[in-house]
C-alpha positions as CSV (number, residue, x, y, z in Angstrom):
1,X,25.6,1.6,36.2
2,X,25.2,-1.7,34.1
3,X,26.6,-2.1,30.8
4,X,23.4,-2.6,29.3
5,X,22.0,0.9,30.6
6,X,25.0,2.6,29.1
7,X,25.0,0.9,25.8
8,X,21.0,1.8,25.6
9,X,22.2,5.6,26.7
10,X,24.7,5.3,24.2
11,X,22.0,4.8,21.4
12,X,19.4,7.1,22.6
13,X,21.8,9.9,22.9
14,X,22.2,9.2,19.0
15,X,18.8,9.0,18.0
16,X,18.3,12.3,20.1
17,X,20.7,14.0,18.3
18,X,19.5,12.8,15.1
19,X,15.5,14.2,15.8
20,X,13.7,16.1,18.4
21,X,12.6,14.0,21.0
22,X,11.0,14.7,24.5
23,X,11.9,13.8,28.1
24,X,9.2,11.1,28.0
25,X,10.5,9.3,24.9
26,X,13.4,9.5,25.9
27,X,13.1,6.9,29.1
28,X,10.5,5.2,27.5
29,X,13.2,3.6,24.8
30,X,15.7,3.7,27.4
31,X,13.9,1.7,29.0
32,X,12.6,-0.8,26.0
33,X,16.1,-0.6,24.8
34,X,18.3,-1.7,28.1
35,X,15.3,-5.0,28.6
36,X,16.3,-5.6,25.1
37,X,19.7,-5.8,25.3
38,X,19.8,-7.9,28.8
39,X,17.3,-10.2,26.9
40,X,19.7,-10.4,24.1
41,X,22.9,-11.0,26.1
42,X,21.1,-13.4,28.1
43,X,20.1,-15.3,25.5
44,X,16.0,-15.2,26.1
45,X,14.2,-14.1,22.7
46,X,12.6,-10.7,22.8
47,X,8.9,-10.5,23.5
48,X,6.9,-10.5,19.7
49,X,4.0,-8.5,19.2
50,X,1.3,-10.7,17.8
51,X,-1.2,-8.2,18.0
52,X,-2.8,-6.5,15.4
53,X,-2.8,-2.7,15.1
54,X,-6.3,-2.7,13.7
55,X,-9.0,-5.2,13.3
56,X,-8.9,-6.7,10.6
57,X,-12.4,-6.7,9.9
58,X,-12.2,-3.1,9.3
59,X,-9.1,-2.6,7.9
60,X,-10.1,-2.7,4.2
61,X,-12.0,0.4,3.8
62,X,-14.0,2.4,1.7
63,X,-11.5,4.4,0.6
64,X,-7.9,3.3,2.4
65,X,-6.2,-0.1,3.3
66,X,-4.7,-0.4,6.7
67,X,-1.5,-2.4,7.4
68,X,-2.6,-4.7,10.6
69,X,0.8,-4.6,11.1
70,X,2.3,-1.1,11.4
71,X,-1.4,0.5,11.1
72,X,-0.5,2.9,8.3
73,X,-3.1,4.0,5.2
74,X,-2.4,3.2,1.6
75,X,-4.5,2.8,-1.0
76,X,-3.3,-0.3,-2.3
77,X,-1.3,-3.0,0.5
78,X,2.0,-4.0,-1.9
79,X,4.3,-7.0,-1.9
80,X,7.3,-4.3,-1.1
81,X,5.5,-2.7,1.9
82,X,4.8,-6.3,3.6
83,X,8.1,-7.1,3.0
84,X,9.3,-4.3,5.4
85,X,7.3,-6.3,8.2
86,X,8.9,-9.5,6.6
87,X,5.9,-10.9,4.8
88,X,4.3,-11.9,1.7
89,X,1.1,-11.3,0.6
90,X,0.2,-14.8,0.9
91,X,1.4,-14.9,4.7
92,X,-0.1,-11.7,5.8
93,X,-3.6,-12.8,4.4
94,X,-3.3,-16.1,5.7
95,X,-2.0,-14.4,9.3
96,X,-5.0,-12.2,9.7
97,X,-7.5,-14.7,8.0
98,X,-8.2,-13.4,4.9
99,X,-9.5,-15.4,2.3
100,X,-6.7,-16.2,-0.6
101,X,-8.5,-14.4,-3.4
102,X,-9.2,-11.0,-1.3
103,X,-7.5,-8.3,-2.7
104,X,-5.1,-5.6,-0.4
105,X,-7.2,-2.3,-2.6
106,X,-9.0,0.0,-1.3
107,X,-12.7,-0.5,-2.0
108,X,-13.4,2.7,-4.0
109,X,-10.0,1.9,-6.2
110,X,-11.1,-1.6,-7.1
111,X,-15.1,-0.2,-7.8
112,X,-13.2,2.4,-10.4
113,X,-10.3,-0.2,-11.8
114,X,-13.6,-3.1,-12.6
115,X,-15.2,0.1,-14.4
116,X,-12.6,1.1,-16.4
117,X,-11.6,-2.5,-17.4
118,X,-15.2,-3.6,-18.4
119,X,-15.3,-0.2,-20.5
120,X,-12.4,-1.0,-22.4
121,X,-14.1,-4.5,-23.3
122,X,-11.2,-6.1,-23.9
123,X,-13.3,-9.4,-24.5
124,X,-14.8,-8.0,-27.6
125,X,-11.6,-6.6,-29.1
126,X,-10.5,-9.8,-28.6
127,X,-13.1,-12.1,-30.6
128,X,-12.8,-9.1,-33.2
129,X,-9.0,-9.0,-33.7
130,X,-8.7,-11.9,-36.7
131,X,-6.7,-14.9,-36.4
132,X,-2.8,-15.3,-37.0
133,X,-2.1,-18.5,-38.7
């Protein structure tokens, strides 16, 4: 058996033991692992998924953001959850071609955030509040 089958054995039998997984996972990251390992021994870069996990036309919903990159739901896309996938915000807009001023909210949480904020009229409070000088 080659080394590179027994050290992706090694690791599944791990990860098995760790969580429940069935016979069909099982070979499939056998399998994913071993190419991987032979591809890093060898020296040849490991294949990198460009694609996107949703479109990103629809990603930014009513009421729920979707990562283009893992394909998980939040309501708001944060700096510390793009960093997990080793971006910034300004990269992952600029990688899925959003413009620079669009948001990562959900639709519904940026409609009630505007609201709020032009309730509180901050402007006036300001022109109100007297001078220090």
């Amino acid at each position: 058996m080659e080394d590179y089958l027994k050290q992706a054995i090694e690791i599944v039998k791990a990860q098995a033991s760790v969580r429940n997984m069935n016979e069909e996972e099982i070979t499939s990251m056998i399998k994913s692992l071993a190419g991987s390992i032979r591809g890093v021994a060898e020296g040849v870069a490991p294949a990198v998924e460009t694609e996107a996990a949703v479109d990103p036309k629809n990603a930014i919903r009513e009421k729920s953001v979707i990562c283009c990159e893992c394909g998980k739901s939040f309501k708001v896309l944060t700096k510390r959850h793009l960093a997990t996938h080793g971006l910034t915000p300004e990269q992952y807009k600029e990688k899925y071609g959003y413009k620079k001023g669009t948001s990562l909210v959900a639709k519904s949480l940026a409609r009630d955030r505007r609201k709020t904020m032009q309730g509180m009229k901050l402007w006036e409070k300001r022109k109100k509040a007297p001078k220090a000088e």
